[in-house]
C-alpha positions as CSV (number, residue, x, y, z in Angstrom):
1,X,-48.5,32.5,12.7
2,X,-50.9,35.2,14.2
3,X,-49.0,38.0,16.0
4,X,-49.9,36.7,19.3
5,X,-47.7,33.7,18.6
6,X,-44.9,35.2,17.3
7,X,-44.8,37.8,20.3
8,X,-45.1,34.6,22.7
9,X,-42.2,33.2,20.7
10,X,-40.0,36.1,20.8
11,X,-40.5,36.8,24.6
12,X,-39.7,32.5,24.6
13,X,-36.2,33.4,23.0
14,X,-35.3,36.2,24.7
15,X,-36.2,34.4,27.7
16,X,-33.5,31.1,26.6
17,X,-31.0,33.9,25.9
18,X,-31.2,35.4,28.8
19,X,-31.3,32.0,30.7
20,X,-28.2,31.5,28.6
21,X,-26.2,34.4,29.4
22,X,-27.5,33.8,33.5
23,X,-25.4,30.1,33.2
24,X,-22.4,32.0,31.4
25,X,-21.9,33.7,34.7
26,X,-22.3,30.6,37.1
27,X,-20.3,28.0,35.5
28,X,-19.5,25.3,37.7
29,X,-15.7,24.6,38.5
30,X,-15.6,21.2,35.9
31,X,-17.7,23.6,33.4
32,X,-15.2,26.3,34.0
33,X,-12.0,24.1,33.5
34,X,-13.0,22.3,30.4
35,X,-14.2,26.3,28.7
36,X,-10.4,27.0,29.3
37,X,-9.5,24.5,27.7
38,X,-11.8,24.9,24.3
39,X,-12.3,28.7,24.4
40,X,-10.3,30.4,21.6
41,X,-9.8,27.6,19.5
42,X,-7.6,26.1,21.5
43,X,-8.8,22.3,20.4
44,X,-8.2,21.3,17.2
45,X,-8.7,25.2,16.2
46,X,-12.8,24.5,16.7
47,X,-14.9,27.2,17.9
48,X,-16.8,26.4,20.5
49,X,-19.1,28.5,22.2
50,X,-20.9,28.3,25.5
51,X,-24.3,27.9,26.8
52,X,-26.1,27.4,23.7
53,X,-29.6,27.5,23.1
54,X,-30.4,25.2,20.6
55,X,-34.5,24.6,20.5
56,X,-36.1,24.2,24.1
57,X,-32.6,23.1,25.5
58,X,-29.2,25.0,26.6
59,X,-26.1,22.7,25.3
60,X,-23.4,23.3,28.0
61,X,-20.7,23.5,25.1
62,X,-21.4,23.3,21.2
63,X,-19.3,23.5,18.0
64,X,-21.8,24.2,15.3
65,X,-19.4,23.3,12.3
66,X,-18.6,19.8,13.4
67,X,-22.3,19.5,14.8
68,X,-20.7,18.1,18.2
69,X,-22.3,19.4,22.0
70,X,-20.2,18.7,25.0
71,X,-22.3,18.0,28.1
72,X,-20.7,18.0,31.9
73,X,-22.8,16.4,33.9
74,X,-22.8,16.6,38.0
75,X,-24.2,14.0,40.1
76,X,-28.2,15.7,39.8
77,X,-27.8,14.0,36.2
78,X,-28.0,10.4,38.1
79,X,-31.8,11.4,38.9
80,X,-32.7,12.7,35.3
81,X,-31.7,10.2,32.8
82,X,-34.9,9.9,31.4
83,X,-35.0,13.6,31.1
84,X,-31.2,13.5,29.7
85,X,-31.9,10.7,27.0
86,X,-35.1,12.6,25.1
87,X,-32.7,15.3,25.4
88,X,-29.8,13.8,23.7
89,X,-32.4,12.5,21.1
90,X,-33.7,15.6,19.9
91,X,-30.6,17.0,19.5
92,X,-29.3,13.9,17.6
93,X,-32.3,14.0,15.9
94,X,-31.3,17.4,14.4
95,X,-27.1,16.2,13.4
96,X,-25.6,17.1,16.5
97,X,-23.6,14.2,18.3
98,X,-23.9,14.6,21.9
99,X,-21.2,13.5,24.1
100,X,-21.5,13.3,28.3
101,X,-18.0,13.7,30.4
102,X,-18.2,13.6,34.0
103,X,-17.5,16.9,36.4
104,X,-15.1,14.4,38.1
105,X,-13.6,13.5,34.5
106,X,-13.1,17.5,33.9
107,X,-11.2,18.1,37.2
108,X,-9.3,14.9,36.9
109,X,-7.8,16.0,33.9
110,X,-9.2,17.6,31.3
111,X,-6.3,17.1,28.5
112,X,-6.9,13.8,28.6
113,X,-10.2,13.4,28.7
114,X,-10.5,15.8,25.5
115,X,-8.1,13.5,23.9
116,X,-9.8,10.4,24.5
117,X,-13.5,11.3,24.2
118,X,-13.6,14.0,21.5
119,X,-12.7,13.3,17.6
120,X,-9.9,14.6,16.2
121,X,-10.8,17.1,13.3
């Protein structure tokens, strides 16, 4: 790699980080409720973190040691399912099982949706 290419990749990175850190601060409500309820190891004792940058996509929540991203998805998702299904491949494609819960799901309640949808450990 010539040092023009790892600069543009570095600047990439730093750019998804900060991107990162950007949708950490604007969470949506459903977004917001259902970190409450993971954060801290509060399900199942799994960490999950946040706004993950994991290759040229930002999981909304991921816990890395059971290789499981949770997505909420609003109603802009309805328009971008082609966009959403690549998306959900490459991240499957690398051991991570990808599971989509509803904003409306979230706010409905989100103890139950975490103990239906989610595997227990």
């Amino acid at each position: 790699m010539s040092i023009a290419e790892e600069i543009r990749e570095r600047e990439q990175k730093s750019h998804k980080r900060q991107y990162a850190k950007h949708l950490r601060k604007r969470m949506t409500e459903a977004e917001d409720v259902l970190w409450n309820a993971l954060r801290g190891r509060r399900f199942h004792g799994l960490k999950f973190r946040r706004q993950v940058a994991i290759g040229p996509f930002i999981a909304d929540f991921c816990c890395k040691e059971k290789r499981l991203i949770l997505e909420v998805d609003g109603s802009v998702h309805a328009t971008r399912q082609g966009y959403d299904r690549e998306r959900d491949a490459y991240l499957s494609d690398r051991g991570y099982r990808v599971i989509r819960v509803s904003n409306a799901d979230v706010l409905k309640n989100v103890s139950v949706l975490l103990a239906e949808r989610l595997p227990s450990p």
